[in-house]
C-alpha positions in Angstrom: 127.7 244.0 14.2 130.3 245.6 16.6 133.3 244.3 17.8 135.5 245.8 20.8 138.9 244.3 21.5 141.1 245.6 23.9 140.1 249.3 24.0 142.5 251.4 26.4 142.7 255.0 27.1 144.4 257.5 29.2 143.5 261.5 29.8 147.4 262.2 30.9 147.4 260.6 34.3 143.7 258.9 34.2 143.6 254.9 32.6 139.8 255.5 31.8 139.0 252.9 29.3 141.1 250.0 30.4 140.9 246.8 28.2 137.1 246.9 26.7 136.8 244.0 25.1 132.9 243.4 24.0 130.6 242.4 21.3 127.4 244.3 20.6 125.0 242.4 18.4 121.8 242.9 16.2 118.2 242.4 17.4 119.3 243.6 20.7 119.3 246.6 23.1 122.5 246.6 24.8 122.6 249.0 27.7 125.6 250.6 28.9 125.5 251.6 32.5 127.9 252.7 35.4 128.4 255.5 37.8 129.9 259.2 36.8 133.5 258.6 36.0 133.2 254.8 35.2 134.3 255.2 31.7 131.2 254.8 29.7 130.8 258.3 27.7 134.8 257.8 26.8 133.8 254.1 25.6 130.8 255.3 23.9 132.3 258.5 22.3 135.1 256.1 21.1 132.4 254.1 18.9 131.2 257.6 17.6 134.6 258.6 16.8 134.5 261.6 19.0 137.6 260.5 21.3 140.6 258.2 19.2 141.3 255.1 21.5 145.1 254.8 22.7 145.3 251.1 22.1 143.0 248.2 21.0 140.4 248.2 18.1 137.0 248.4 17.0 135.3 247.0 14.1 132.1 247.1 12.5 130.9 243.9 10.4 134.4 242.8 10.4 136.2 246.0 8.9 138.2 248.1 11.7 137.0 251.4 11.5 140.9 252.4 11.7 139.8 256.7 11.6 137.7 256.0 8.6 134.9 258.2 8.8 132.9 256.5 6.3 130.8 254.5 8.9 129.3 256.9 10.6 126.6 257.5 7.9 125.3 254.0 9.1 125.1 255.6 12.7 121.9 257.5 14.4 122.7 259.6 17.3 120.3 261.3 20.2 122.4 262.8 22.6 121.4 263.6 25.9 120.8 267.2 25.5 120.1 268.1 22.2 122.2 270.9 20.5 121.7 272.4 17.0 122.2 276.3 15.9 119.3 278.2 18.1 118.4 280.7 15.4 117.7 278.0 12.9 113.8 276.9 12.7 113.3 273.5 13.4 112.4 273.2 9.8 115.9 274.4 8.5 117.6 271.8 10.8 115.8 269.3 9.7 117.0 270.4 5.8 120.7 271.1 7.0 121.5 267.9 8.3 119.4 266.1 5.5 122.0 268.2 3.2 125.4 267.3 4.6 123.9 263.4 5.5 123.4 263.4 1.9 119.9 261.9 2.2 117.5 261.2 -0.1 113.7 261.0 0.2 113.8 257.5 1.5 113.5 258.6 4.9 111.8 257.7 8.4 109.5 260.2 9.0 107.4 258.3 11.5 108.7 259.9 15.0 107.9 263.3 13.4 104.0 262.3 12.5 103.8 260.7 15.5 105.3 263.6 17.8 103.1 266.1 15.9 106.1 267.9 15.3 104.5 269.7 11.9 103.6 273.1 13.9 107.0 273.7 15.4 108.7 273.7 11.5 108.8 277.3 11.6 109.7 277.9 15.4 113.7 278.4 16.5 115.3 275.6 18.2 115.7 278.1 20.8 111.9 278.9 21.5 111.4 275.0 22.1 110.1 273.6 25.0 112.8 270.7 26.0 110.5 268.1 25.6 110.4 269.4 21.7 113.9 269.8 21.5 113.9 266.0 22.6 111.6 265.2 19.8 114.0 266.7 17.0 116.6 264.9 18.3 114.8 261.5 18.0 113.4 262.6 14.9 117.2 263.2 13.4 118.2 260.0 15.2 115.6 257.8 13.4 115.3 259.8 9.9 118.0 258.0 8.3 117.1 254.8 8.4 120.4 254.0 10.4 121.9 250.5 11.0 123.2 251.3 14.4 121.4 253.6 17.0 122.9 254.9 19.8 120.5 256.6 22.1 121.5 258.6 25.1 118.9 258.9 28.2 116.0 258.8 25.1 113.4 259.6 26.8 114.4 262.5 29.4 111.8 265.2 28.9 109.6 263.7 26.7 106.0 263.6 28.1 104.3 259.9 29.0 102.6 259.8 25.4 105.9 260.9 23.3 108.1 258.4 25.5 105.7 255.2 24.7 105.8 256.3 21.0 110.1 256.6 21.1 109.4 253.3 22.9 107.3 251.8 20.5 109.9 252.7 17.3 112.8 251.2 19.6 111.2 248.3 20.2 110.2 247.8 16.1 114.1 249.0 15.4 115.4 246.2 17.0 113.1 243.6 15.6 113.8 244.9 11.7 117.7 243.7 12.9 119.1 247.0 14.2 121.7 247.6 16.3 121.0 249.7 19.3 123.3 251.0 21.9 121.3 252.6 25.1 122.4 254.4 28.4 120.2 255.9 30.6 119.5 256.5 34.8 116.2 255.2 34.6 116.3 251.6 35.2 112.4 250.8 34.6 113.5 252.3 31.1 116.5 249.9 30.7 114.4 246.8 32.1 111.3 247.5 29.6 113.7 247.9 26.8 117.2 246.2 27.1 118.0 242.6 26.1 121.8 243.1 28.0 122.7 245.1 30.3 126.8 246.1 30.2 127.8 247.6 33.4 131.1 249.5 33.6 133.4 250.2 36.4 136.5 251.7 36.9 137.3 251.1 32.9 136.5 248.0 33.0 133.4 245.5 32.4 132.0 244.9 35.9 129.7 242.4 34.3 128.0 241.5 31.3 124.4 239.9 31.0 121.2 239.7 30.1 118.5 241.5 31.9 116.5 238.2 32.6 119.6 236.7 33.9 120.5 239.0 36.4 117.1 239.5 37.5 117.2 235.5 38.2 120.5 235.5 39.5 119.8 238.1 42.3 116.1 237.4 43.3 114.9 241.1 42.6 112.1 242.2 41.2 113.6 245.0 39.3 116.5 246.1 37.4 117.7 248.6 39.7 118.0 246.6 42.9 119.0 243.9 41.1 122.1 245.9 40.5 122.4 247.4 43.3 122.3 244.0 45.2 125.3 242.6 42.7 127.6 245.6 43.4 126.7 245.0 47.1 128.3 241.2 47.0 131.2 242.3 44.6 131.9 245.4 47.4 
Protein backbone atom coordinates (compact mmCIF):
# COMPACT_ATOMS: atom_id res chain seq x y z
CA UNK A 1 0.00 0.00 0.00
CA UNK A 2 2.73 2.48 0.98
CA UNK A 3 6.03 2.63 -0.22
CA UNK A 4 9.06 4.77 1.36
CA UNK A 5 12.35 5.03 -0.54
CA UNK A 6 14.99 7.03 0.60
CA UNK A 7 13.22 9.79 2.54
CA UNK A 8 15.78 12.58 3.84
CA UNK A 9 15.15 15.77 5.60
CA UNK A 10 17.01 18.55 7.15
CA UNK A 11 15.51 21.65 9.60
CA UNK A 12 18.62 23.93 8.54
CA UNK A 13 21.40 22.28 10.44
CA UNK A 14 19.35 19.01 11.81
CA UNK A 15 19.47 15.66 9.17
CA UNK A 16 16.09 14.40 10.90
CA UNK A 17 14.83 11.93 8.45
CA UNK A 18 17.84 10.35 7.11
CA UNK A 19 17.32 7.66 4.33
CA UNK A 20 13.68 6.04 5.31
CA UNK A 21 13.27 3.48 3.20
CA UNK A 22 10.10 1.20 4.34
CA UNK A 23 7.08 -0.59 3.12
CA UNK A 24 3.79 -0.42 5.07
CA UNK A 25 1.33 -3.08 4.07
CA UNK A 26 -2.52 -3.95 4.34
CA UNK A 27 -3.97 -6.27 7.00
CA UNK A 28 -1.39 -4.93 9.32
CA UNK A 29 -0.82 -2.48 12.28
CA UNK A 30 2.47 -1.06 11.78
CA UNK A 31 3.69 0.83 14.84
CA UNK A 32 6.00 3.50 14.63
CA UNK A 33 8.00 4.05 17.74
CA UNK A 34 11.23 5.95 19.04
CA UNK A 35 12.28 8.43 21.63
CA UNK A 36 11.43 12.46 21.41
CA UNK A 37 13.61 13.70 18.61
CA UNK A 38 14.06 10.31 16.81
CA UNK A 39 12.42 11.53 13.72
CA UNK A 40 9.09 9.83 13.77
CA UNK A 41 6.36 12.90 13.74
CA UNK A 42 8.74 14.39 10.74
CA UNK A 43 8.38 10.82 9.00
CA UNK A 44 4.89 10.55 9.82
CA UNK A 45 3.77 14.20 8.94
CA UNK A 46 5.75 13.59 5.63
CA UNK A 47 3.03 10.64 4.72
CA UNK A 48 0.32 13.27 5.67
CA UNK A 49 1.75 15.83 3.58
CA UNK A 50 2.21 18.22 6.46
CA UNK A 51 6.21 18.56 6.02
CA UNK A 52 7.57 18.20 2.02
CA UNK A 53 10.53 15.60 2.22
CA UNK A 54 14.07 17.06 0.89
CA UNK A 55 14.99 13.98 -1.04
CA UNK A 56 13.58 10.46 -1.75
CA UNK A 57 9.87 9.49 -2.46
CA UNK A 58 6.79 8.12 -1.35
CA UNK A 59 4.14 6.27 -3.09
CA UNK A 60 0.83 4.94 -2.56
CA UNK A 61 -0.38 1.81 -4.62
CA UNK A 62 2.40 2.50 -7.00
CA UNK A 63 1.67 6.25 -7.91
CA UNK A 64 4.21 8.82 -6.12
CA UNK A 65 2.16 11.15 -4.35
CA UNK A 66 4.67 13.89 -5.92
CA UNK A 67 2.46 17.15 -3.82
CA UNK A 68 -0.68 15.80 -5.24
CA UNK A 69 -3.19 16.34 -2.73
CA UNK A 70 -5.64 14.07 -4.10
CA UNK A 71 -4.78 11.11 -1.74
CA UNK A 72 -5.43 12.36 1.26
CA UNK A 73 -9.21 11.81 0.91
CA UNK A 74 -8.17 8.03 1.22
CA UNK A 75 -6.55 8.97 4.59
CA UNK A 76 -8.17 9.04 8.31
CA UNK A 77 -6.36 10.99 10.85
CA UNK A 78 -6.69 11.03 14.96
CA UNK A 79 -4.11 13.14 16.21
CA UNK A 80 -2.89 13.12 19.49
CA UNK A 81 -4.75 16.00 20.88
CA UNK A 82 -7.60 16.75 19.13
CA UNK A 83 -8.19 20.34 17.68
CA UNK A 84 -11.28 21.67 15.96
CA UNK A 85 -12.89 25.46 16.29
CA UNK A 86 -14.10 25.51 20.21
CA UNK A 87 -17.22 27.49 19.59
CA UNK A 88 -18.55 24.98 17.13
CA UNK A 89 -20.98 22.13 18.67
CA UNK A 90 -19.78 18.89 18.27
CA UNK A 91 -22.67 18.58 15.88
CA UNK A 92 -21.50 21.31 13.52
CA UNK A 93 -17.98 19.69 13.32
CA UNK A 94 -19.15 16.69 12.58
CA UNK A 95 -21.25 18.61 9.38
CA UNK A 96 -18.12 20.92 8.48
CA UNK A 97 -15.78 18.38 7.85
CA UNK A 98 -18.40 16.09 6.25
CA UNK A 99 -18.76 19.29 3.86
CA UNK A 100 -15.24 20.04 2.73
CA UNK A 101 -14.47 15.89 2.81
CA UNK A 102 -17.22 15.91 0.31
CA UNK A 103 -18.87 12.86 1.90
CA UNK A 104 -21.87 11.36 1.20
CA UNK A 105 -24.23 9.26 3.49
CA UNK A 106 -22.18 6.21 3.10
CA UNK A 107 -20.50 6.71 6.26
CA UNK A 108 -19.14 4.83 9.41
CA UNK A 109 -21.10 5.84 12.12
CA UNK A 110 -20.29 2.95 14.33
CA UNK A 111 -17.64 4.66 16.90
CA UNK A 112 -20.25 7.40 17.34
CA UNK A 113 -23.22 4.74 18.47
CA UNK A 114 -20.94 3.00 20.24
CA UNK A 115 -19.31 6.03 22.22
CA UNK A 116 -22.83 7.38 22.95
CA UNK A 117 -21.65 10.44 21.53
CA UNK A 118 -25.55 11.47 20.52
CA UNK A 119 -25.95 13.89 23.75
CA UNK A 120 -22.90 15.88 23.23
CA UNK A 121 -24.21 17.07 19.43
CA UNK A 122 -25.25 20.19 20.77
CA UNK A 123 -22.35 20.83 23.34
CA UNK A 124 -19.00 23.09 22.22
CA UNK A 125 -15.97 21.32 21.57
CA UNK A 126 -14.69 23.52 24.20
CA UNK A 127 -17.11 22.23 27.12
CA UNK A 128 -15.85 18.55 26.40
CA UNK A 129 -14.46 16.52 28.75
CA UNK A 130 -10.96 15.18 26.86
CA UNK A 131 -12.02 11.85 26.90
CA UNK A 132 -15.01 13.23 24.47
CA UNK A 133 -12.89 15.24 22.64
CA UNK A 134 -10.97 11.91 21.97
CA UNK A 135 -14.14 10.33 20.95
CA UNK A 136 -14.83 13.04 18.05
CA UNK A 137 -11.53 12.61 16.93
CA UNK A 138 -11.92 8.79 16.45
CA UNK A 139 -15.27 9.32 15.20
CA UNK A 140 -13.90 11.82 12.28
CA UNK A 141 -11.03 9.35 11.88
CA UNK A 142 -13.22 6.31 11.10
CA UNK A 143 -16.32 8.20 9.42
CA UNK A 144 -15.02 8.10 6.05
CA UNK A 145 -14.55 4.81 5.43
CA UNK A 146 -10.70 5.60 4.86
CA UNK A 147 -8.23 3.11 3.19
CA UNK A 148 -5.37 4.24 5.32
CA UNK A 149 -5.61 5.08 9.11
CA UNK A 150 -3.11 6.77 10.91
CA UNK A 151 -3.82 6.91 14.62
CA UNK A 152 -1.81 8.83 16.97
CA UNK A 153 -1.62 7.66 20.91
CA UNK A 154 -5.61 6.39 20.06
CA UNK A 155 -6.48 5.70 23.06
CA UNK A 156 -5.07 8.52 25.62
CA UNK A 157 -8.02 9.72 27.59
CA UNK A 158 -10.53 7.49 26.65
CA UNK A 159 -12.04 5.53 29.62
CA UNK A 160 -11.44 1.42 29.78
CA UNK A 161 -14.87 0.78 27.99
CA UNK A 162 -14.41 3.59 25.01
CA UNK A 163 -10.68 2.18 24.55
CA UNK A 164 -11.77 -1.65 24.08
CA UNK A 165 -14.55 -0.31 21.66
CA UNK A 166 -11.62 1.97 19.49
CA UNK A 167 -9.83 -1.36 20.03
CA UNK A 168 -12.38 -3.46 18.79
CA UNK A 169 -12.99 -1.22 15.28
CA UNK A 170 -9.05 -1.31 14.84
CA UNK A 171 -8.79 -4.62 15.10
CA UNK A 172 -11.99 -5.26 12.40
CA UNK A 173 -10.16 -2.28 10.21
CA UNK A 174 -7.33 -4.24 9.63
CA UNK A 175 -9.03 -7.48 8.88
CA UNK A 176 -11.48 -5.67 6.04
CA UNK A 177 -7.70 -4.92 4.41
CA UNK A 178 -6.91 -1.49 5.80
CA UNK A 179 -3.91 0.08 6.14
CA UNK A 180 -3.12 1.37 9.56
CA UNK A 181 -0.28 3.37 10.75
CA UNK A 182 -0.01 3.55 14.84
CA UNK A 183 2.32 5.39 17.45
CA UNK A 184 1.83 5.39 20.84
CA UNK A 185 3.86 5.33 24.55
CA UNK A 186 1.91 2.55 25.78
CA UNK A 187 3.45 -0.63 24.79
CA UNK A 188 0.64 -3.06 26.22
CA UNK A 189 -1.33 -0.99 23.57
CA UNK A 190 1.22 -1.64 20.69
CA UNK A 191 1.63 -5.41 21.72
CA UNK A 192 -2.32 -6.11 21.76
CA UNK A 193 -2.63 -4.40 18.57
CA UNK A 194 0.44 -4.17 16.24
CA UNK A 195 1.53 -6.80 13.69
CA UNK A 196 5.18 -4.78 13.25
CA UNK A 197 6.74 -2.77 15.18
CA UNK A 198 9.13 0.09 13.25
CA UNK A 199 11.40 1.64 15.67
CA UNK A 200 13.22 4.80 14.70
CA UNK A 201 16.40 6.33 15.87
CA UNK A 202 18.40 9.09 15.06
CA UNK A 203 16.50 9.28 11.45
CA UNK A 204 17.01 6.16 10.78
CA UNK A 205 15.26 2.59 11.09
CA UNK A 206 16.82 1.07 14.23
CA UNK A 207 14.97 -2.07 13.45
CA UNK A 208 12.15 -3.41 11.70
CA UNK A 209 9.97 -6.54 12.89
CA UNK A 210 7.21 -8.19 13.88
CA UNK A 211 6.01 -8.06 17.40
CA UNK A 212 6.14 -11.91 17.73
CA UNK A 213 9.56 -11.87 16.54
CA UNK A 214 11.13 -9.63 18.71
CA UNK A 215 9.31 -10.92 21.63
CA UNK A 216 11.13 -14.46 20.63
CA UNK A 217 14.31 -12.97 19.73
CA UNK A 218 14.82 -11.29 23.20
CA UNK A 219 13.12 -13.69 25.70
CA UNK A 220 10.71 -11.08 27.26
CA UNK A 221 7.48 -11.34 28.10
CA UNK A 222 6.41 -7.94 26.91
CA UNK A 223 6.80 -5.44 24.24
CA UNK A 224 8.37 -2.88 26.31
CA UNK A 225 11.28 -4.76 27.78
CA UNK A 226 11.61 -6.46 24.93
CA UNK A 227 12.68 -3.19 23.49
CA UNK A 228 14.28 -1.98 26.02
CA UNK A 229 16.61 -5.15 26.22
CA UNK A 230 17.38 -4.75 22.18
CA UNK A 231 18.50 -1.10 22.59
CA UNK A 232 20.48 -2.30 25.63
CA UNK A 233 22.75 -4.84 23.26
CA UNK A 234 22.79 -2.25 20.24
CA UNK A 235 24.21 0.47 23.14
Amino acid sequence: MISITKLEKKFGRLNVLRGIDLDIHPNEVTAVLGPNGAGKTTFIKSLLGLVKPDSGSISIRGKAINGDAEYRSRIGYMPQSARYPDNLSVHEILEMVKDIRGATDDTDEELFHAFNLKTELPKKFKTLSGGNRQKVSAVLAFLFKPDILFLDEPSAGLDPVSSSCLKDKIAREKEAGKTIILTSHIMSEIQELADKVVYILDGVIHFETTVGSLLESTGEPTLERAIARKMKGAA
